[in-house]
ZAGU-786811 format. One line per field, with one value per atom (N, C-alpha, C): atom name; x negated, z negated, y; residue number from 1; residue in three letters. Coordinates in nm, 2 decimals. Example, Ala and Ser with C-alpha at 12.3 -4.5 7.8 and 13.67 -1.06 7.14 Angstrom:
atome = [N CA C N CA C];
c1 = [-1.32 -1.23 -1.32 -1.28 -1.37 -1.29];
c3 = [-0.78 -0.78 -0.78 -0.71 -0.71 -0.79];
c2 = [-0.57 -0.45 -0.33 -0.22 -0.11 0.00];
num = [1 1 1 2 2 2];
residu = [ALA ALA ALA SER SER SER];
***
This chain:
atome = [N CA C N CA C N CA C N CA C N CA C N CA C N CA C N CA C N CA C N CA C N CA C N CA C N CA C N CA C N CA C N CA C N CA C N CA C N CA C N CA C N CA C N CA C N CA C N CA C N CA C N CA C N CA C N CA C N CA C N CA C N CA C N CA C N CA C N CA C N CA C N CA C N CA C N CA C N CA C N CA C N CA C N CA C N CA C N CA C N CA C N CA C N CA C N CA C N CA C N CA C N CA C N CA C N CA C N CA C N CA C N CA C N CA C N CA C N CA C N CA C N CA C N CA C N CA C N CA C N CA C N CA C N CA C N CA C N CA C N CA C N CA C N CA C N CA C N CA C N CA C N CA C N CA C N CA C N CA C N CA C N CA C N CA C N CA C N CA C N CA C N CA C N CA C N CA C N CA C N CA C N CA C N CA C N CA C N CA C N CA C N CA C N CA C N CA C N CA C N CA C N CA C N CA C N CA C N CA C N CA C N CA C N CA C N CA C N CA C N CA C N CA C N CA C N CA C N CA C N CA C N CA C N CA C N CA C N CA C N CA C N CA C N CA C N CA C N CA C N CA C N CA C N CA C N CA C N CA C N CA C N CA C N CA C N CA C N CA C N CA C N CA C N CA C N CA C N CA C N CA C N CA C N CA C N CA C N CA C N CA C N CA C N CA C N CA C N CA C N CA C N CA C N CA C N CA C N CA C N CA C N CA C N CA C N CA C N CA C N CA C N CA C N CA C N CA C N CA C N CA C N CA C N CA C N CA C N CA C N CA C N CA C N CA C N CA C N CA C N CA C N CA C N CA C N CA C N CA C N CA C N CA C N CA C N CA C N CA C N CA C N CA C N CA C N CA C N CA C N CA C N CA C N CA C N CA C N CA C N CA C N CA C N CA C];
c1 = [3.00 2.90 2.79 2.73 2.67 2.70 2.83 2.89 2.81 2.77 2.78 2.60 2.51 2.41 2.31 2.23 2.15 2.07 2.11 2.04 1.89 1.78 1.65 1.57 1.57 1.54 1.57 1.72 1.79 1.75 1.66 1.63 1.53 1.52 1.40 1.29 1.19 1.06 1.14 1.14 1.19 1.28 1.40 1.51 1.49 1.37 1.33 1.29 1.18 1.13 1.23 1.34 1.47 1.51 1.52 1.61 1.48 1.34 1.27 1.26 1.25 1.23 1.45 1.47 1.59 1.64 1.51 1.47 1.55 1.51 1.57 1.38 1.40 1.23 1.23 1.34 1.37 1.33 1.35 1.30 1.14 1.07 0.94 0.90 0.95 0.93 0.93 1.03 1.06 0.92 0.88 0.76 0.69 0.59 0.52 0.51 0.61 0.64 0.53 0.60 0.59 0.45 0.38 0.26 0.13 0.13 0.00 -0.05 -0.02 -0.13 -0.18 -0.16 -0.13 -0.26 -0.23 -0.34 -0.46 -0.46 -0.53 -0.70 -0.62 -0.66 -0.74 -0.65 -0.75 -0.86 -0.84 -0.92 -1.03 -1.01 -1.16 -1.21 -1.19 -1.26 -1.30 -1.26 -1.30 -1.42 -1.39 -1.52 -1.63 -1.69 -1.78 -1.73 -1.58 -1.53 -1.57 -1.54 -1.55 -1.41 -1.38 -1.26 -1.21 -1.29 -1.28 -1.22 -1.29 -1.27 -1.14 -1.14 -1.03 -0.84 -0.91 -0.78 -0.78 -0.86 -0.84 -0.82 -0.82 -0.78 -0.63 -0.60 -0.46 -0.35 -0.38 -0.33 -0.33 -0.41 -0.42 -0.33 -0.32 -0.26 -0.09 -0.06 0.08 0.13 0.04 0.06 0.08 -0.06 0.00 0.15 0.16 0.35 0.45 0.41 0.53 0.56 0.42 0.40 0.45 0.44 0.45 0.51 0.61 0.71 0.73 0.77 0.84 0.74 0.60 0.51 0.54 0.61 0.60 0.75 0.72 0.82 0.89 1.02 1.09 1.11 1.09 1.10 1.03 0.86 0.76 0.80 0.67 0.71 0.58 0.65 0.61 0.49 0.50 0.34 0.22 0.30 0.12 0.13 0.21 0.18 0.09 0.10 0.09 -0.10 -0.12 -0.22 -0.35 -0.27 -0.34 -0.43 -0.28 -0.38 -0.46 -0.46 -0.56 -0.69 -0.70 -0.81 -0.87 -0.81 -0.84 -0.96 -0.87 -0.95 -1.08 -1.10 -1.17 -1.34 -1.23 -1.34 -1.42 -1.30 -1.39 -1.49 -1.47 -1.57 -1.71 -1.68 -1.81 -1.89 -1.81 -1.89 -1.96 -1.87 -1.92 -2.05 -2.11 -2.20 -2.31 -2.26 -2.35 -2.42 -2.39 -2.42 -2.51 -2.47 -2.56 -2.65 -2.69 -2.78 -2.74 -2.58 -2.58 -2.53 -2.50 -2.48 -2.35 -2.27 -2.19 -2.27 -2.19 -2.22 -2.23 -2.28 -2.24 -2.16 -2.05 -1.99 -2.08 -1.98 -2.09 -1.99 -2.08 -2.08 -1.93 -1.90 -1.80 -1.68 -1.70 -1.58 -1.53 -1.57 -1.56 -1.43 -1.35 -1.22 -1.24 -1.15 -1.14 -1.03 -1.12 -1.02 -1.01 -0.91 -0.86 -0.92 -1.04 -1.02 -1.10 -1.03 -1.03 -1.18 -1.24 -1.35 -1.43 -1.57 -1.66 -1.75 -1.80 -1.85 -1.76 -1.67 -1.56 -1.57 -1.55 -1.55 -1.69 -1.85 -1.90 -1.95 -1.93 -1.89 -1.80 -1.73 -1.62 -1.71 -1.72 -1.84 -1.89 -2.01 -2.12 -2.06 -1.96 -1.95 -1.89 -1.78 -1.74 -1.87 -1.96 -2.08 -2.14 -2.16 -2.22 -2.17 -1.98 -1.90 -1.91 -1.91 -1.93 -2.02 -2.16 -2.30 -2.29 -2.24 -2.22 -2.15 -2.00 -1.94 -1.99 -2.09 -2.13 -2.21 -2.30 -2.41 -2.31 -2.20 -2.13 -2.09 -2.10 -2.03 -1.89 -1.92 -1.79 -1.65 -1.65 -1.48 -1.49 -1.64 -1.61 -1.56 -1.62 -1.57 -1.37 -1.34 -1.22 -1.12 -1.17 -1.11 -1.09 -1.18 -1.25 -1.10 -1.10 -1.03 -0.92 -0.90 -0.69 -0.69 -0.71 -0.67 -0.66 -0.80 -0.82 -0.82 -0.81 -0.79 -0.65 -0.59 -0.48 -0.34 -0.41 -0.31 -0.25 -0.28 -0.21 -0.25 -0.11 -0.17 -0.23 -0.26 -0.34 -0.30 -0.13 -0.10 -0.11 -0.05 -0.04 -0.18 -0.24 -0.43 -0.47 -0.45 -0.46 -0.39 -0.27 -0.18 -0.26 -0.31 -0.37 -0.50 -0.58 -0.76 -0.70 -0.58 -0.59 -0.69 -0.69 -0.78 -0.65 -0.74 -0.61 -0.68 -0.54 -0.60 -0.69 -0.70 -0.83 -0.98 -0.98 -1.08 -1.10 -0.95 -0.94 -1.01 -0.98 -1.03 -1.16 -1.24 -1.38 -1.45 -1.40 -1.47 -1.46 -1.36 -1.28 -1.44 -1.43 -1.51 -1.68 -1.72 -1.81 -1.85 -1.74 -1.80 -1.79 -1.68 -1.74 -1.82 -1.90 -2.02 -2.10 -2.13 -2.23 -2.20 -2.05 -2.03 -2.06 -2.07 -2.08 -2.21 -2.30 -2.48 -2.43 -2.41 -2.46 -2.35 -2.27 -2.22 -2.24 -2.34 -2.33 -2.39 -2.45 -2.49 -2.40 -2.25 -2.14 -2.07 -2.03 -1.98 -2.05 -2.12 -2.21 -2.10 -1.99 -1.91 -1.91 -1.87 -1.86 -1.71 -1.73 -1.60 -1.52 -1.38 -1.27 -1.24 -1.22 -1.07 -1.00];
c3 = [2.89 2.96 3.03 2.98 3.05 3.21 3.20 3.34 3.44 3.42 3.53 3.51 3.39 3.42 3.53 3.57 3.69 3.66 3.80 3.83 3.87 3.80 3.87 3.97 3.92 4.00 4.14 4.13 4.27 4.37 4.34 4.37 4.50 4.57 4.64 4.57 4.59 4.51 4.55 4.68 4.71 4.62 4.64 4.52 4.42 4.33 4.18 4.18 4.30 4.28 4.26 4.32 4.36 4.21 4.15 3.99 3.92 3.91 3.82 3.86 3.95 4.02 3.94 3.94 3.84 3.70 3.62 3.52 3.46 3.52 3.45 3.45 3.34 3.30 3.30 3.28 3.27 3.41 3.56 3.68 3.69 3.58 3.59 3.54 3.46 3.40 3.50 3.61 3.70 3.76 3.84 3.93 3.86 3.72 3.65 3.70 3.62 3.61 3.80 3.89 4.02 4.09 4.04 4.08 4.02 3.88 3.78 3.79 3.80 3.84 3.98 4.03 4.24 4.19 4.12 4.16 4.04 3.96 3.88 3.97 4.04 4.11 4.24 4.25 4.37 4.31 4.21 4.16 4.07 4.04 4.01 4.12 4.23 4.37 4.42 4.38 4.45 4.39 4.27 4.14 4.03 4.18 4.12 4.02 4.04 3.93 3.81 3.76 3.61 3.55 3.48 3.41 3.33 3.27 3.14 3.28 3.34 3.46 3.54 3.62 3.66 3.62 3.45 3.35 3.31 3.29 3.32 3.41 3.54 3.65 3.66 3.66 3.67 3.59 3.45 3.35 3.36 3.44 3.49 3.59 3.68 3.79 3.79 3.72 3.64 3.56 3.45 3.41 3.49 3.60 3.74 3.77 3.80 3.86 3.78 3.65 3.57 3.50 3.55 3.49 3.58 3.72 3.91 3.98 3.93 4.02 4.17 4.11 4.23 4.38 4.33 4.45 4.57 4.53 4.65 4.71 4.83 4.95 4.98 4.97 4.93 5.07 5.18 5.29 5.33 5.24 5.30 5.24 5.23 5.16 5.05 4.91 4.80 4.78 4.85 4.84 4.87 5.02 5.06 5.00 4.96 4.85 4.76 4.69 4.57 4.57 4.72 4.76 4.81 4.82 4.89 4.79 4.65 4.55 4.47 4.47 4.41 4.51 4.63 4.74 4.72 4.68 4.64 4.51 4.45 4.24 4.28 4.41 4.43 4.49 4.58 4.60 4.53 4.47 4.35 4.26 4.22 4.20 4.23 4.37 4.42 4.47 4.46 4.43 4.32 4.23 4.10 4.07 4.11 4.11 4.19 4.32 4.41 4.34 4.29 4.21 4.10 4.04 3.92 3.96 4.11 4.19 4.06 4.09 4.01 4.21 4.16 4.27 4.28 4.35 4.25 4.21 4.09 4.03 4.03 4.03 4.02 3.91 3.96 3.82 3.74 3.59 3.47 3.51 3.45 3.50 3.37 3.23 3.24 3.27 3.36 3.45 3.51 3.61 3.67 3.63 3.74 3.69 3.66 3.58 3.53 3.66 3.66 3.75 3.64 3.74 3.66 3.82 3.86 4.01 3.90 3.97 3.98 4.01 4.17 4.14 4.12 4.05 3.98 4.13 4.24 4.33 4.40 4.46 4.47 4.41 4.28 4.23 4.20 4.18 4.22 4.36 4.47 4.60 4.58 4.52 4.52 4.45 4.31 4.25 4.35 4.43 4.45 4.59 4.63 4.77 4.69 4.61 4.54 4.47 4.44 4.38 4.55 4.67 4.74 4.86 4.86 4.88 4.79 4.68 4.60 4.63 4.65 4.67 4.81 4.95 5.05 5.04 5.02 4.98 4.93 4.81 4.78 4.90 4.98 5.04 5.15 5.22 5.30 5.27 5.35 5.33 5.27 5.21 5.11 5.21 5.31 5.44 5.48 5.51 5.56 5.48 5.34 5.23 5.18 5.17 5.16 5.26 5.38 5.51 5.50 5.47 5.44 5.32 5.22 5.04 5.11 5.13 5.23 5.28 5.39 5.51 5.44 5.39 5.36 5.24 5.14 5.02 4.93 4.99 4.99 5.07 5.19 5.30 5.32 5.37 5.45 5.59 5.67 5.80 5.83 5.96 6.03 5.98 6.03 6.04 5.92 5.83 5.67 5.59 5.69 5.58 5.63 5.82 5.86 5.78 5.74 5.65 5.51 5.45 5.30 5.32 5.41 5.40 5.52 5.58 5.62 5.77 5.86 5.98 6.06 6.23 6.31 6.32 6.37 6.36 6.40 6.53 6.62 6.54 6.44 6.34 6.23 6.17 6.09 6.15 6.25 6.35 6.36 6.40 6.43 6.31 6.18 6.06 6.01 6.04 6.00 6.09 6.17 6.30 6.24 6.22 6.19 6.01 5.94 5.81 5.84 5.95 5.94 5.97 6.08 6.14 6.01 6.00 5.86 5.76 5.71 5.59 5.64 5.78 5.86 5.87 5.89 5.86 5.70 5.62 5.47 5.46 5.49 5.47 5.54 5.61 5.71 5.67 5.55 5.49 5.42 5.42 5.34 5.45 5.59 5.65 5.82 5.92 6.03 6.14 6.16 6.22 6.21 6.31 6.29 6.22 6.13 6.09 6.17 6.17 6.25 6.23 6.33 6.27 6.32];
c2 = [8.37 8.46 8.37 8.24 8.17 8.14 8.14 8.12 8.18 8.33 8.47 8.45 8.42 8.42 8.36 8.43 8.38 8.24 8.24 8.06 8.10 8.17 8.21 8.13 8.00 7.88 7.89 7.93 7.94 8.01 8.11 8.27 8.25 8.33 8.39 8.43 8.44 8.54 8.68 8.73 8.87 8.90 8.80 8.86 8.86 8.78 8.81 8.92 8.97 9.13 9.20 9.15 9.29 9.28 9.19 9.19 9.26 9.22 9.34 9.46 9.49 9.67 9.73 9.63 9.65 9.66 9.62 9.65 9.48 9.36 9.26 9.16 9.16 9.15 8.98 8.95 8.79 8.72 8.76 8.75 8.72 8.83 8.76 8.69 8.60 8.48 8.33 8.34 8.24 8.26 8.41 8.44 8.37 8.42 8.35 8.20 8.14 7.98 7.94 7.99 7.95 7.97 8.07 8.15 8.13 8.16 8.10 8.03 7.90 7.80 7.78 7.84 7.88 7.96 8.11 8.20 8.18 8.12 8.08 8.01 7.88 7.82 7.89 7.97 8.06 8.15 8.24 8.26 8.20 8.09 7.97 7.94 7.92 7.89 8.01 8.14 8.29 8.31 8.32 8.35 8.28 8.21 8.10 8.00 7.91 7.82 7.89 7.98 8.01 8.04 7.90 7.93 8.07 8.08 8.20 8.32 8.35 8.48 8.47 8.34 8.25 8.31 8.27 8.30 8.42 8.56 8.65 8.74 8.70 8.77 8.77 8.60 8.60 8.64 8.68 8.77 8.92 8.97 9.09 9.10 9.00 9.00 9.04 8.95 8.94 9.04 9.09 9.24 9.36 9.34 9.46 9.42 9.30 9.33 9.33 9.30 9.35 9.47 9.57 9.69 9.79 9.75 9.81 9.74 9.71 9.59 9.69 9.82 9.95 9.92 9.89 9.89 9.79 9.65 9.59 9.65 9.60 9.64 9.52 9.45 9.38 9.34 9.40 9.35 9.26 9.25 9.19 9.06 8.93 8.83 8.88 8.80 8.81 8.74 8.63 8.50 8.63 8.68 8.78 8.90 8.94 9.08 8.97 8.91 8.88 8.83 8.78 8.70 8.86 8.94 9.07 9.15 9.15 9.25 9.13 8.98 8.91 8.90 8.94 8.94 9.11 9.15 9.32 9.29 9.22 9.17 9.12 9.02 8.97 9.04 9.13 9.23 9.31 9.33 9.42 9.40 9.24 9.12 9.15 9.13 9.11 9.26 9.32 9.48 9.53 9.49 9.49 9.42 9.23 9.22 9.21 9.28 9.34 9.44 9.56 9.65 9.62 9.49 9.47 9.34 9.29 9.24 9.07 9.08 8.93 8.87 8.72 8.64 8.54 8.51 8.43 8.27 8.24 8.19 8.03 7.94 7.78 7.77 7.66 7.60 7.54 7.53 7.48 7.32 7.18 7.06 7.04 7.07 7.07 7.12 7.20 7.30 7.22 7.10 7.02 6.96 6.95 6.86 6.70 6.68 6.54 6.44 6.30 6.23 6.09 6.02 5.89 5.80 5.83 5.73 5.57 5.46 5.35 5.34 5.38 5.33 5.44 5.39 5.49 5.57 5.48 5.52 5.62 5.61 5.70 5.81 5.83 5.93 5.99 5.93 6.01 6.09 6.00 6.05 6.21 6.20 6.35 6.48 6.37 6.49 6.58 6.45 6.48 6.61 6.58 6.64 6.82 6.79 6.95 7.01 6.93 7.02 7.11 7.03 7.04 7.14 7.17 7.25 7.37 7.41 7.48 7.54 7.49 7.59 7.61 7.55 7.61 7.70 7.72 7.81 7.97 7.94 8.06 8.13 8.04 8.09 8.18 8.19 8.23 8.40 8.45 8.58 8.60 8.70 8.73 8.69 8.74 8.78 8.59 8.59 8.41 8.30 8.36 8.25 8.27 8.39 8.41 8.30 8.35 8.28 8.17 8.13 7.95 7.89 7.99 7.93 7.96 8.06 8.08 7.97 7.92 7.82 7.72 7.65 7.55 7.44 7.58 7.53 7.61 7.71 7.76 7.68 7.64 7.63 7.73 7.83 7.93 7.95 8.01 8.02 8.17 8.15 8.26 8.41 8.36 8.51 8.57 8.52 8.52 8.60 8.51 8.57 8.69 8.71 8.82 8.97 8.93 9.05 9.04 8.92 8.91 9.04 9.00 9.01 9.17 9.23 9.31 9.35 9.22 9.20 9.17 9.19 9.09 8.95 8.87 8.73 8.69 8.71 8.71 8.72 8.83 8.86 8.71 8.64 8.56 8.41 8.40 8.31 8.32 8.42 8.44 8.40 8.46 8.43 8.29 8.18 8.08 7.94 8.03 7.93 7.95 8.10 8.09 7.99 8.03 7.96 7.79 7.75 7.61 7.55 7.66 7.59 7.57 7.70 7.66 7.58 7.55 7.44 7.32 7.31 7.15 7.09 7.21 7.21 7.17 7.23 7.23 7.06 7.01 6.92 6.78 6.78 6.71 6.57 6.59 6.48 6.35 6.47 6.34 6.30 6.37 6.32 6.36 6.22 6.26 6.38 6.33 6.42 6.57 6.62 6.77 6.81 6.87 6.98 7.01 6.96 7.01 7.16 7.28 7.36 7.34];
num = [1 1 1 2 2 2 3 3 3 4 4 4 5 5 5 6 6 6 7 7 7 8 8 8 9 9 9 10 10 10 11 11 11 12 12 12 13 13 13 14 14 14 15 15 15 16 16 16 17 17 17 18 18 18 19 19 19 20 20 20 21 21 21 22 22 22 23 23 23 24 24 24 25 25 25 26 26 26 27 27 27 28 28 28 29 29 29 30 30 30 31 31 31 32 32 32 33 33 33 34 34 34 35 35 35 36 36 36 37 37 37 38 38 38 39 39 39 40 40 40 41 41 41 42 42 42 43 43 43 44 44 44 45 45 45 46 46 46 47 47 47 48 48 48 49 49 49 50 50 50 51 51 51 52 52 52 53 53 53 54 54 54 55 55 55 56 56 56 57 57 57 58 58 58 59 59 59 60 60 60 61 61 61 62 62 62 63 63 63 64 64 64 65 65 65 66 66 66 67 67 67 68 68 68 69 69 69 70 70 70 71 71 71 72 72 72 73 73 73 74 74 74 75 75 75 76 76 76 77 77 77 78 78 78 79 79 79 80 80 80 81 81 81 82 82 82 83 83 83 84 84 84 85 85 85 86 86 86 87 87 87 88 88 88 89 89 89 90 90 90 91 91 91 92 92 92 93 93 93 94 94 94 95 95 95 96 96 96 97 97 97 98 98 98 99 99 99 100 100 100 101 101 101 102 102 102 103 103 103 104 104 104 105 105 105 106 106 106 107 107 107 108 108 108 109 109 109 110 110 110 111 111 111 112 112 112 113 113 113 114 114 114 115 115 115 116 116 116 117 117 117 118 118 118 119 119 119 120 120 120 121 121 121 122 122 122 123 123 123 124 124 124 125 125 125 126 126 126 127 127 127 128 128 128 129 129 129 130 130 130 131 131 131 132 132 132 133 133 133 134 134 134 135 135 135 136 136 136 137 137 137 138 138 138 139 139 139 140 140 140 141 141 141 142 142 142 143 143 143 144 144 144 145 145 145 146 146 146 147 147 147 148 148 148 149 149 149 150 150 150 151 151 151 152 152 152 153 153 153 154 154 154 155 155 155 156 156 156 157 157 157 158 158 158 159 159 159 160 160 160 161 161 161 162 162 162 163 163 163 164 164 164 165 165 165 166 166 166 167 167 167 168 168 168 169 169 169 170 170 170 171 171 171 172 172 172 173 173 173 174 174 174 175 175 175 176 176 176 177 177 177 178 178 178 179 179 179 180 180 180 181 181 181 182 182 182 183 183 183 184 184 184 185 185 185 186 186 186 187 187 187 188 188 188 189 189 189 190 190 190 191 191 191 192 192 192 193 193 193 194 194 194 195 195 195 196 196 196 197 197 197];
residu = [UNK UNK UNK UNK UNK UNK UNK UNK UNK UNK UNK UNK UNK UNK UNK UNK UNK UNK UNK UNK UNK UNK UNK UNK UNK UNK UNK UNK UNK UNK UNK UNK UNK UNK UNK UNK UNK UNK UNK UNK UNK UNK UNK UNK UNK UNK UNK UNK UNK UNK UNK UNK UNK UNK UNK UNK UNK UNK UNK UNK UNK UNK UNK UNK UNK UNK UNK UNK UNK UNK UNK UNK UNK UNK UNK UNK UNK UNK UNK UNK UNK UNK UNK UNK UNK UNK UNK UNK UNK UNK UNK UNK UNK UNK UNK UNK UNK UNK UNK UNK UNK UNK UNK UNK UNK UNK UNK UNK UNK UNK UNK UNK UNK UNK UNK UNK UNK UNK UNK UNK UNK UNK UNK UNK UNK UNK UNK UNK UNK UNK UNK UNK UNK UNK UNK UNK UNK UNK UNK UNK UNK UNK UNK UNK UNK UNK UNK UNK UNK UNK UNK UNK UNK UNK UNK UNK UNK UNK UNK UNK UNK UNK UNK UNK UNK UNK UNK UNK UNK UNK UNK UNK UNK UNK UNK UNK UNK UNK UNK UNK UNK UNK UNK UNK UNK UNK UNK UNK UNK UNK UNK UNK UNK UNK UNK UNK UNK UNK UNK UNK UNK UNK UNK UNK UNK UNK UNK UNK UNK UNK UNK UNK UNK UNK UNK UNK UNK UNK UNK UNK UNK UNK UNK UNK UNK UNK UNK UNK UNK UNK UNK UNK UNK UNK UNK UNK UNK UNK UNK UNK UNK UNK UNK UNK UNK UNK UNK UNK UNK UNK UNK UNK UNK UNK UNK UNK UNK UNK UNK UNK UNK UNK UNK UNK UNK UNK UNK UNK UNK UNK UNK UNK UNK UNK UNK UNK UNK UNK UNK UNK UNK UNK UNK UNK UNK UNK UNK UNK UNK UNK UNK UNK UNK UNK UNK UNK UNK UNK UNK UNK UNK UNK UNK UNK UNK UNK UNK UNK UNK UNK UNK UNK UNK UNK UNK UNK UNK UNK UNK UNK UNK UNK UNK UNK UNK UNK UNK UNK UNK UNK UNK UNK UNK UNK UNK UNK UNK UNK UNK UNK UNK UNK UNK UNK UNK UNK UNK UNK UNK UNK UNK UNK UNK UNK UNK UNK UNK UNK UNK UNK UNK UNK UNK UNK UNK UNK UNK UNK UNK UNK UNK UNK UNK UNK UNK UNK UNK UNK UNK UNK UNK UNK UNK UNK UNK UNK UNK UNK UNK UNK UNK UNK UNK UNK UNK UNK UNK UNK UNK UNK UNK UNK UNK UNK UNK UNK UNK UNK UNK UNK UNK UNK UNK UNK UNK UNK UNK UNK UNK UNK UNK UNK UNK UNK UNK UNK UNK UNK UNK UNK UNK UNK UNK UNK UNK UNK UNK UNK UNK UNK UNK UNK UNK UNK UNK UNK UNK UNK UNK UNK UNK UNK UNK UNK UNK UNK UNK UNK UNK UNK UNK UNK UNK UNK UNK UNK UNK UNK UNK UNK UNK UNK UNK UNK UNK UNK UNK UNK UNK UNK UNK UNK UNK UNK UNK UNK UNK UNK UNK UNK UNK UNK UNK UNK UNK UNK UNK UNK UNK UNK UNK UNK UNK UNK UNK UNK UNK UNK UNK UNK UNK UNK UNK UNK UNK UNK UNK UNK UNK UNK UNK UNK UNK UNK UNK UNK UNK UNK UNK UNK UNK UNK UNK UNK UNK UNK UNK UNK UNK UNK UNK UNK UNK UNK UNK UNK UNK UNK UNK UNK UNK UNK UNK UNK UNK UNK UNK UNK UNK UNK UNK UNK UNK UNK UNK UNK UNK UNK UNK UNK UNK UNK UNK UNK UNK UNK UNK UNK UNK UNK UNK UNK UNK UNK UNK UNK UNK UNK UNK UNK UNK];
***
């Protein structure tokens, strides 16, 4: 019987969807493997680096699709479904502490990832610049900061985010341009050049 079992590795994301909306629960285990630390990561950069929150969103995240597989549409691609309803989580975030006149938050100084760099100046240089990206970041509008974490710290393209965040591109672009100017003000101290897009 091993013979006939699936190679999941082998798979598309779409066609894992197609095997759970089929009731093969084993499919979401590959998604998982490929995705969790992807959306994890997005969500510590969405929600003021707070690990604890971070790792609860994307547990939620995962439970929505193994609970509502039937919802996505198998035609689309799976990365931006997947990237759509955690930009939805996000929103809701920030509604939530709009409401309770909270702000997002600065990371705590052990949140901070650990490095192995060689030289010590170097590495406080990185510190010093991810501390300094972080509080720009927050200061940005909710749609400009999204923009900003897709492109840049996602790597995703235009079109992609435009379907994520539900704008036309043209919109993705306008917001993309505006948050660099201002990260380039707030950055301008680690590097004299202007911010490419």
């Amino acid at each position: 019987m091993g013979f006939f079992k699936k190679r999941y590795h082998e798979q598309s994301d779409e066609d894992l969807m197609r095997f759970l909306q089929g009731g093969d629960r084993a499919a979401f285990g590959e998604l998982y493997q490929r995705y969790a630390q992807r959306m994890q990561g997005y969500f510590y950069r969405m929600l003021g680096q707070d690990a604890e929150l971070a790792s609860d969103h994307t547990q939620d995240l995962f439970l929505h699709i193994l609970e509502r597989p039937h919802l996505f549409d198998t035609q689309r691609k799976f990365s931006t479904w997947l990237y759509s309803i955690a930009s939805n989580r996000c929103k809701n975030v920030y509604r939530s502490w709009s409401r309770q006149k909270k702000v997002l938050p600065l990371p705590e100084k052990e949140q901070q990832p650990e490095t192995t760099d060689a030289d010590p100046v170097d590495h406080l240089d990185r510190r010093l610049f991810e501390t300094a990206l972080t509080v720009a970041l927050r200061d940005l509008p909710d749609a400009q900061r999204e923009c900003f974490v897709l492109r840049y710290q996602e790597e995703l393209g235009i079109r992609e985010i435009s379907e994520i965040v539900d704008c036309p591109e043209g919109t993705v672009k306008s917001r993309l341009h505006y948050a660099l100017r201002q990260l380039s003000r707030h950055l301008r101290p680690f590097n004299p050049k202007k911010i490419e897009s």
